[in-house]
SEKE-251253 format. One record per residue (C-alpha): x, y, z; residue number from 0; residue in one letter. Coordinates in steps of 0.05 Angstrom, whole numbers. Layout:
<sites>
<site <X,Y,Z>,NUM,'A'>
...
</sites>
This chain:
<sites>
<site <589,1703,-1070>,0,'X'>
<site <606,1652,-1131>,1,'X'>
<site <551,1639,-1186>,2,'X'>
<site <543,1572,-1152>,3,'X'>
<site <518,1608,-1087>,4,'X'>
<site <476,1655,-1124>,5,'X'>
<site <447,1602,-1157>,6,'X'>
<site <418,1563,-1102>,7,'X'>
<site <399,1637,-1066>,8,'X'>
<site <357,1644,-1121>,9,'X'>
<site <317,1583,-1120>,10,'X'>
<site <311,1579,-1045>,11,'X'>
<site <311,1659,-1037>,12,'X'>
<site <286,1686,-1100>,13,'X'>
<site <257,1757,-1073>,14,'X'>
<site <317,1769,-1033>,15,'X'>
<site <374,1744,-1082>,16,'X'>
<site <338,1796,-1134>,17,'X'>
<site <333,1853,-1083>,18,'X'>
<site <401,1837,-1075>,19,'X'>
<site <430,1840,-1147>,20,'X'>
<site <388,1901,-1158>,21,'X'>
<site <412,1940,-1094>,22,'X'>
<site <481,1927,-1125>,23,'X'>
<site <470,1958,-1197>,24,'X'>
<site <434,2015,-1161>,25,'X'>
<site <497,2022,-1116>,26,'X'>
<site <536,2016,-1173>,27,'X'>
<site <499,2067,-1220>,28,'X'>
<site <496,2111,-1165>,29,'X'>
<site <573,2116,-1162>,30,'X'>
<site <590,2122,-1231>,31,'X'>
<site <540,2179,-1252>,32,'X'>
<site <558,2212,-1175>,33,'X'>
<site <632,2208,-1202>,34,'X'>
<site <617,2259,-1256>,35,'X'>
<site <562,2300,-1236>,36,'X'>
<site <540,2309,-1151>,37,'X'>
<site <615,2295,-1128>,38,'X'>
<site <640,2358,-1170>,39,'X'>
<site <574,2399,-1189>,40,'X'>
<site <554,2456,-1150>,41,'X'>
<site <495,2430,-1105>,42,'X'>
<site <427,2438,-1125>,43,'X'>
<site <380,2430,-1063>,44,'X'>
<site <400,2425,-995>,45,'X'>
<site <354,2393,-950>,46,'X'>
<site <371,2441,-891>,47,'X'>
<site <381,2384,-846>,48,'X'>
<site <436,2400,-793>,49,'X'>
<site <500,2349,-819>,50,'X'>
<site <553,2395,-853>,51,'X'>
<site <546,2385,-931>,52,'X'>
<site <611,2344,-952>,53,'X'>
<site <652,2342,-1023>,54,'X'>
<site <647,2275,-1063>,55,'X'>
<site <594,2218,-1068>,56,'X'>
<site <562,2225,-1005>,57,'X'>
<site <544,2299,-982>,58,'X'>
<site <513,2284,-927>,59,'X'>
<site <543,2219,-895>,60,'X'>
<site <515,2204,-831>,61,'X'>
<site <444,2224,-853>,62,'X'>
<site <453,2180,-920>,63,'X'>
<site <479,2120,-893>,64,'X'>
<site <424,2107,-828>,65,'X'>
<site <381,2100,-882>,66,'X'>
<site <417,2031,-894>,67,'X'>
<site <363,2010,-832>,68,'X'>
<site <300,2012,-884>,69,'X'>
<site <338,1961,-938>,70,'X'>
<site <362,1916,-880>,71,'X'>
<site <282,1922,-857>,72,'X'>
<site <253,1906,-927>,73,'X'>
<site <318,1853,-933>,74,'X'>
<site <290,1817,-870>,75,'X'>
<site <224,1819,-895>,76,'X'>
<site <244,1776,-960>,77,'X'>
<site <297,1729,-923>,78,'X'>
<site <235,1704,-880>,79,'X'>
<site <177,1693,-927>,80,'X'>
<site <159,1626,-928>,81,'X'>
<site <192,1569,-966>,82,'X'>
<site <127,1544,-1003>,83,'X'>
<site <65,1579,-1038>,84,'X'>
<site <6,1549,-1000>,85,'X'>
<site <-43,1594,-964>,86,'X'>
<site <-32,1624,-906>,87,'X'>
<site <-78,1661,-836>,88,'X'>
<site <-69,1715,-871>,89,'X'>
<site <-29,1752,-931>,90,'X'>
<site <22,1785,-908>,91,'X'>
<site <42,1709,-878>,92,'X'>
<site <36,1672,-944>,93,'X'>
<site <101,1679,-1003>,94,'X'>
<site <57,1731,-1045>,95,'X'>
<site <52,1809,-1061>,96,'X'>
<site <30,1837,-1004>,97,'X'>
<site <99,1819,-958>,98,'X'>
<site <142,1829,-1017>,99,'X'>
<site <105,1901,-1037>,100,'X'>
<site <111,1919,-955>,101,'X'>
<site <187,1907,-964>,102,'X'>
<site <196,1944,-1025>,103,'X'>
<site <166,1998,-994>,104,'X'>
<site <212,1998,-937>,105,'X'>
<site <277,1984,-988>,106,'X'>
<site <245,2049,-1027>,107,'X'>
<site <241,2091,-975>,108,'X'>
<site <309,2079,-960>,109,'X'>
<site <335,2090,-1032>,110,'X'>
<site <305,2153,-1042>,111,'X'>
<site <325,2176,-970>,112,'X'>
<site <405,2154,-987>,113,'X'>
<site <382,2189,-1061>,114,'X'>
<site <368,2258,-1027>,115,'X'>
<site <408,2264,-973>,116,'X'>
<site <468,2240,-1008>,117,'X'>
<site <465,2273,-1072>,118,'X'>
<site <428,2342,-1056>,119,'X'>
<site <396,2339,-1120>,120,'X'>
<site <322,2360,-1130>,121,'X'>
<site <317,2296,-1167>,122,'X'>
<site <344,2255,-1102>,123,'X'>
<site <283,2298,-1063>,124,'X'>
<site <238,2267,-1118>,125,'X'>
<site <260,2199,-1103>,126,'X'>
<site <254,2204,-1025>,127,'X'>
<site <186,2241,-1033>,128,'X'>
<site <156,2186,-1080>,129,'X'>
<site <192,2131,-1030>,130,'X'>
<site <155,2152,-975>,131,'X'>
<site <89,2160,-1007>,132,'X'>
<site <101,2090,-1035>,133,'X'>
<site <94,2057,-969>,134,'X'>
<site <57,2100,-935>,135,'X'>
<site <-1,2087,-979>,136,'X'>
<site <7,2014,-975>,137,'X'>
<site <-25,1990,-917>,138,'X'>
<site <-84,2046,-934>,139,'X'>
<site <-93,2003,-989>,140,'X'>
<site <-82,1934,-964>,141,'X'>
<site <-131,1950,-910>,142,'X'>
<site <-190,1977,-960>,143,'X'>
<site <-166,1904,-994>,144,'X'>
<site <-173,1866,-936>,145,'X'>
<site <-247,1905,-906>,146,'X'>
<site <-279,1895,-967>,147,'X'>
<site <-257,1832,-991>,148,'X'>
<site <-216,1867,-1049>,149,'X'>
<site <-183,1813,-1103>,150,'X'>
<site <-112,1824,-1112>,151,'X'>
<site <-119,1841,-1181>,152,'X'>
<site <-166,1906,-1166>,153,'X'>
<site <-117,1921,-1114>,154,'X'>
<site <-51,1924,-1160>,155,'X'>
<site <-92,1965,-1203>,156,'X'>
<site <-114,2016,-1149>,157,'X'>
<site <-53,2020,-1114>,158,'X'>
<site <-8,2024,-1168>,159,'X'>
<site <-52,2069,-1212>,160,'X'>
<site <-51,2120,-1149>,161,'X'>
<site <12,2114,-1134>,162,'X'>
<site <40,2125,-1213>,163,'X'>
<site <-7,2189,-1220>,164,'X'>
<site <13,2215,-1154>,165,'X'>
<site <90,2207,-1164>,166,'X'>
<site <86,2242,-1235>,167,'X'>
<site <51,2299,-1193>,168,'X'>
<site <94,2300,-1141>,169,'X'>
<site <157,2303,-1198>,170,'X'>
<site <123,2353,-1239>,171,'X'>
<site <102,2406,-1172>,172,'X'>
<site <179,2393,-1148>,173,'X'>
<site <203,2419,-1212>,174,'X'>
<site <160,2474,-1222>,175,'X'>
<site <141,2502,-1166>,176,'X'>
<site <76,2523,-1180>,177,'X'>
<site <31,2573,-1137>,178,'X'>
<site <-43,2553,-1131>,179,'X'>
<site <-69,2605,-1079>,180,'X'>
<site <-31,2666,-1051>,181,'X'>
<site <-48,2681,-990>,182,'X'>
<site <-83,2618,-967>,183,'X'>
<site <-64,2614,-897>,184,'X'>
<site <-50,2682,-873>,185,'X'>
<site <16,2687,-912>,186,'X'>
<site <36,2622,-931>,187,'X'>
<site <20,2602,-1002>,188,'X'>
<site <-10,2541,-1026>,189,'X'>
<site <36,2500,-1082>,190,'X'>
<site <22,2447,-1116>,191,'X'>
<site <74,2404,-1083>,192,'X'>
<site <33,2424,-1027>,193,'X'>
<site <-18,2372,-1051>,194,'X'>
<site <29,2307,-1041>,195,'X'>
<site <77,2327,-995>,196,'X'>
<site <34,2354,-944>,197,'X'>
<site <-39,2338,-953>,198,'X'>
<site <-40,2273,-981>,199,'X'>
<site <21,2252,-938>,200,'X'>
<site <-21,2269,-880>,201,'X'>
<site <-77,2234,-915>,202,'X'>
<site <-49,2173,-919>,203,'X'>
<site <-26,2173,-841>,204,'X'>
<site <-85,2206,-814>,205,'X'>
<site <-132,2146,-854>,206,'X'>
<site <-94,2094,-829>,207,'X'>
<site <-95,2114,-763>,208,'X'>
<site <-173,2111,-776>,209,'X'>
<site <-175,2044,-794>,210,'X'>
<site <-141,2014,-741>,211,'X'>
<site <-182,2053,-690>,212,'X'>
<site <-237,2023,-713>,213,'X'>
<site <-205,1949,-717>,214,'X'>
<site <-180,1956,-640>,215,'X'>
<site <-240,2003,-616>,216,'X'>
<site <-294,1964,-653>,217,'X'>
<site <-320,2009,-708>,218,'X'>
<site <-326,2063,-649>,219,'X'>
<site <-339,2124,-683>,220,'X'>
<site <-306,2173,-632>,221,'X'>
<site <-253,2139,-624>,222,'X'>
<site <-247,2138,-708>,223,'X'>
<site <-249,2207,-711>,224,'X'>
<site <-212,2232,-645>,225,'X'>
<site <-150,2198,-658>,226,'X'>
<site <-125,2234,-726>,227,'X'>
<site <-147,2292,-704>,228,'X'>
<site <-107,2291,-631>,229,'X'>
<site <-49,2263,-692>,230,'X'>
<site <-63,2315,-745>,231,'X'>
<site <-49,2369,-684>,232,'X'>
<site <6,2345,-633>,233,'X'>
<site <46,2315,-690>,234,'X'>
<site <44,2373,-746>,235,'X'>
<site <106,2407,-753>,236,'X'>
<site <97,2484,-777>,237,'X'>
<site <42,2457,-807>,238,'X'>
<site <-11,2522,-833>,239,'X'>
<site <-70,2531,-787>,240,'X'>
<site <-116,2526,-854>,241,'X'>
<site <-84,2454,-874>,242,'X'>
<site <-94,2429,-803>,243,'X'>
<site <-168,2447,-804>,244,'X'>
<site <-179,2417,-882>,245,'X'>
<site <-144,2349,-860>,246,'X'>
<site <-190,2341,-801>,247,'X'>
<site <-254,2356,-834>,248,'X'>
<site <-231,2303,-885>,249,'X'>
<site <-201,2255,-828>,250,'X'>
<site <-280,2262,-800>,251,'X'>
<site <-318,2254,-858>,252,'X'>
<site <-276,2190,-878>,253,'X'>
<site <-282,2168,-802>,254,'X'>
<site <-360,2169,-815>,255,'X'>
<site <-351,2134,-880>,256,'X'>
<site <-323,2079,-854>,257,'X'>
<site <-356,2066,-787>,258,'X'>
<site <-426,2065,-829>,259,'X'>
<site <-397,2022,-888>,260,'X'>
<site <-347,1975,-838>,261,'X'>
<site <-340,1919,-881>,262,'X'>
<site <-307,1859,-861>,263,'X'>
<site <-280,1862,-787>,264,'X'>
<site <-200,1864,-784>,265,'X'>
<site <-177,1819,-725>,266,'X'>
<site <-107,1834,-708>,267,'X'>
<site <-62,1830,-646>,268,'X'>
<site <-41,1894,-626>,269,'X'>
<site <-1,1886,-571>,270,'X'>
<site <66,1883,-571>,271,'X'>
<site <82,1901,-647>,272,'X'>
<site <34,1960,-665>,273,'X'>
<site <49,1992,-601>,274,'X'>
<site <126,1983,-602>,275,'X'>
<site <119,2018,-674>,276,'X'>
<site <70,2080,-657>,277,'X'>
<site <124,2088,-609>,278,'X'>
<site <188,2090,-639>,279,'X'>
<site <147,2131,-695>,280,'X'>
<site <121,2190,-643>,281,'X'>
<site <188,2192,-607>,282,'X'>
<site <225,2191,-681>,283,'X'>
<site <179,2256,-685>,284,'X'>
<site <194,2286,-633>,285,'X'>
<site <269,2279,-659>,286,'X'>
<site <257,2296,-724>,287,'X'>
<site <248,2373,-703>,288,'X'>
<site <324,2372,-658>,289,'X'>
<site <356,2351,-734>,290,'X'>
<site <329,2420,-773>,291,'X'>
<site <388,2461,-791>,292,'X'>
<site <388,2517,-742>,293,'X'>
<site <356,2474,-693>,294,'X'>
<site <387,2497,-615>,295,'X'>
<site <401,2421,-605>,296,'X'>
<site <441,2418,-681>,297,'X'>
<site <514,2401,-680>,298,'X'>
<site <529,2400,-753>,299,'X'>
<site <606,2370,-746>,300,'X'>
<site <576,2321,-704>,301,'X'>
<site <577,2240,-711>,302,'X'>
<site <511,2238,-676>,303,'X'>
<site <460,2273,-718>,304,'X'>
<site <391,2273,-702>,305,'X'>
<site <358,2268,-768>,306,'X'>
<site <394,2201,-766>,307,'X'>
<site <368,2182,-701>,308,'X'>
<site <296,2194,-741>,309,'X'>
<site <312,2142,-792>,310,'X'>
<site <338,2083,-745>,311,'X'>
<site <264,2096,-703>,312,'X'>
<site <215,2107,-768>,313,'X'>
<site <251,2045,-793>,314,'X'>
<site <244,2004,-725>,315,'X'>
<site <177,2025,-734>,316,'X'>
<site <171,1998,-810>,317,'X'>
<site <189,1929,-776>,318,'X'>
<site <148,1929,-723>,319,'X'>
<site <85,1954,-768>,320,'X'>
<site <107,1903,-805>,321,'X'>
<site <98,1843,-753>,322,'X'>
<site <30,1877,-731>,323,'X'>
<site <-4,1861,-798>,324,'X'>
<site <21,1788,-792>,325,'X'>
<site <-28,1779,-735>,326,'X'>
<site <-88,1784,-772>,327,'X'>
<site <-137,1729,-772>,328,'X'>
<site <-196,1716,-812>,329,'X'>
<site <-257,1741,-770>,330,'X'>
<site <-305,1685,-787>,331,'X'>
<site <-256,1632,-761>,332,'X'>
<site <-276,1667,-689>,333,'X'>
<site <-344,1645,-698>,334,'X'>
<site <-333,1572,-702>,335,'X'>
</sites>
């Protein structure tokens, strides 16, 4: 692409032409320091996924480059935001943060999924880790914004302040390894990286999945609280019996929380998007457990791996989530 090109990109495509030059200096940095350091250094943490480790750049190539499907997502995302700034049904339809922060979140989950599997450093885990907690806290957050009539400006501050704090714990647990409780479910420990990579991981699902039971149900209470939990215990994986208890008692209390303070009714279309996504994300699940190393299903050598498969579905899913939130409309225009 000439500078002339680029130019006009940039004034009719400005999110995606930047996304675009800054995917390239991260593809770039990522081969010169891999040059010297994860292409010839021992590695430092597998991921005990089932693809054979390789030498060079890319250690784990089939696993690193599906997660291409999460950039192309977020890419997407930013090529069809509107040409103009006016206001829109809702949002996630106008040129404005909230589509532009949904797509970042899919391009960083992507980065720091190409970051771990294809350096095998505990730093690349860090980066995949704080990826996925990036956008999985986002529509959390966007719905609290939208329910309670949140201005953007408090909801920058909350998301961002959460997510900063929660990424420098994340780092700092990774790195240390640090043992809170001994024995605290029969014999499994309890680490601090425990805290964000299990509990408020399973947070962040578990209260979304609350909030848009009680956008489709209604506000129903039982419904609120019975979905996360039937989530919390068909979709665990190895999960302690003590940290399946502990999220539902918090996935109930929160349930309660917000059926008696509902807020502003959320009127969204559910059908097709949100129900194309929840299913490529429960079948991407289910697939996630065939692409374990040591898994009876794993064919390390193989072209087709598994854990791949996982990344083309969550990111279908990203998309279709993605299209679901566009349906919104504002719930006093119903009562005209």
């Amino acid at each position: 692409m000439d500078s002339a090109s680029l130019s006009s990109l940039m004034k009719r495509k400005p999110e995606f032409a930047v996304s675009i030059v800054l995917l390239g200096v991260l593809a770039l940095l990522y081969a010169l320091f891999g040059a010297s350091t994860w292409a010839v250094e021992p590695i430092e943490s597998a991921t005990r996924f089932c693809e054979d480790i390789s030498d060079g750049l890319i250690k784990e190539p089939i696993n690193t480059l599906s997660n291409l499907t999460y950039i192309v997502v977020g890419l997407v995302i930013l090529w069809n935001l509107p040409a103009n700034t006016g206001e829109a049904a809702n949002p996630m339809l106008e040129k404005g943060m909230y589509p532009v922060l949904f797509a970042a979140g899919s391009m960083y989950i992507g980065i720091g999924s190409f970051a771990m599997h294809g350096t095998n450093t505990n730093w690349g885990t860090s980066m995949d880790w704080t990826g996925m907690l990036f956008f999985i806290s986002f529509p959390v957050y966007y719905n609290l914004s939208r329910q309670y009539r949140w201005s953007d400006r408090l909801f920058l501050s909350v998301f961002f302040i959460v997510f900063l704090l929660t990424a420098l714990l994340d780092t700092y647990a990774a790195n240390n390894n640090l043992v809170l409780i001994e024995n605290f479910s029969g014999d499994k420990k309890l680490r601090l990286s425990s805290i964000t990579r299990d509990y408020l991981w399973s947070l962040y699902i578990g209260v979304w999945i609350i909030q848009e039971a009680k956008n489709i149900s209604g506000n129903s209470l039982p419904w609120m609280i019975g979905l996360p939990l039937f989530a919390c215990v068909t979709l665990s994986v190895g999960a302690p019996t003590m940290q399946i208890v502990v999220l539902c008692l918090m996935f109930a209390a929160i349930a309660a929380l917000l059926h008696f303070q509902p807020g502003q009714t959320l009127l969204r279309q559910a059908n097709p998007s949100l129900w194309i996504g929840l299913a490529c994300y429960i079948v991407a699940n289910v697939v996630w457990r065939f692409g374990q190393n040591g898994a009876a299903m794993c064919n390390p050598e193989s072209l087709f791996q598994y854990h791949a498969l996982w990344h083309l579905l969550t990111g279908f899913s990203v998309y279709f989530f993605y299209r679901y939130f566009t349906t919104e409309i504002n719930s006093d225009d119903t009562a005209l």
